[in-house]
C-alpha positions as semicolon CSV with decimal commas, in nm:
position;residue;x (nm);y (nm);z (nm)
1;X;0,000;0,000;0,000
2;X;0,305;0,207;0,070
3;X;0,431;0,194;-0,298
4;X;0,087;0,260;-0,428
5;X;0,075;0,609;-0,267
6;X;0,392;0,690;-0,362
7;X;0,326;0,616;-0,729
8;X;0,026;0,816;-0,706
9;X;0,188;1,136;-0,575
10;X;0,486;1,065;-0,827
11;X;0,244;1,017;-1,132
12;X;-0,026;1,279;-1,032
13;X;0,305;1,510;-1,004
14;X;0,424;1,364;-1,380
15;X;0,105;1,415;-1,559
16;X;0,132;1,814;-1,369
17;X;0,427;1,870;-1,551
18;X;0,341;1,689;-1,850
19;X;0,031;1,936;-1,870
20;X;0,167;2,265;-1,788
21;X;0,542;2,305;-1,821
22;X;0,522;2,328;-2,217
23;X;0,280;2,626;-2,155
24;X;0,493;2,763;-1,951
25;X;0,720;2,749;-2,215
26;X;0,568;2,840;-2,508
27;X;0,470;3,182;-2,407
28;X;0,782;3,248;-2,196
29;X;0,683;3,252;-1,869
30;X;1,045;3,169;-1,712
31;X;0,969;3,322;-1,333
32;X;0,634;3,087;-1,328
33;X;0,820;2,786;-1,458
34;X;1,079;2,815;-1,160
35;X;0,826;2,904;-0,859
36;X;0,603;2,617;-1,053
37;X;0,885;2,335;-0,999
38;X;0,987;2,463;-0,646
39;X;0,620;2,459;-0,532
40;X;0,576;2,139;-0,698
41;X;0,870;1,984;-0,612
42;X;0,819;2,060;-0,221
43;X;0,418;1,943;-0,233
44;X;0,590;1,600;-0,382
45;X;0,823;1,573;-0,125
46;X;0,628;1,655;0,160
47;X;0,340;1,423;0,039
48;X;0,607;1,100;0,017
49;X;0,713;1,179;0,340
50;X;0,319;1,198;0,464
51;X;0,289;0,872;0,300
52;X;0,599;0,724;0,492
53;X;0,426;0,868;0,838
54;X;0,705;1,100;0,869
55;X;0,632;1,342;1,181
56;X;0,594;1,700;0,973
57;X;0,648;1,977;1,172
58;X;0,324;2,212;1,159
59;X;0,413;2,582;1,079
60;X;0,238;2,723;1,285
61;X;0,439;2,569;1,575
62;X;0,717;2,782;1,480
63;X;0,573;3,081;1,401
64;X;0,414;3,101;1,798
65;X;0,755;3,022;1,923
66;X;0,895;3,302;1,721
67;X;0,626;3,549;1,866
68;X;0,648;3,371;2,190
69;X;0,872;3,663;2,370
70;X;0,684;3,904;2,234
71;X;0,334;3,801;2,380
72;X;0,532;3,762;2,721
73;X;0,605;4,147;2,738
74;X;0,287;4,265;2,573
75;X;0,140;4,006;2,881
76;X;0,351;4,204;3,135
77;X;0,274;4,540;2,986
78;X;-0,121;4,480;3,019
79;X;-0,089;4,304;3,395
């Protein structure tokens, strides 16, 4: 069951490309292609890993530890 999910991200991502990369190309659009295959690239990847039941860190984890220090003085400000 594994292998089947993987071959389904890897040929859903195939056919992607297959579709829209020789738009891309024909009228030029270079900047799309690039932020196209980064973005598509990184959904692949972090859908194998999803598949594997690889722990992915949620994003909004980090973000409230970066902000973390902040809500502690706004905190003491208001007390």
């Amino acid at each position: 069951m594994l292998i089947v999910s993987i071959l389904s991200v890897l040929i859903f991502s195939t056919i992607l490309c297959i579709v829209e990369i020789p738009k891309m190309l024909k009228e030029n659009l270079h900047r799309e292609l690039w932020t196209f295959s980064i973005l598509l690239g990184l959904g692949t990847v972090l859908a194998i890993l999803k598949s594997l039941n690889v722990d992915i860190p949620n994003p909004s984890d980090f973000i409230a530890w970066v902000y973390s220090p902040l809500t502690n003085i706004v905190k003491n400000l208001l007390e």
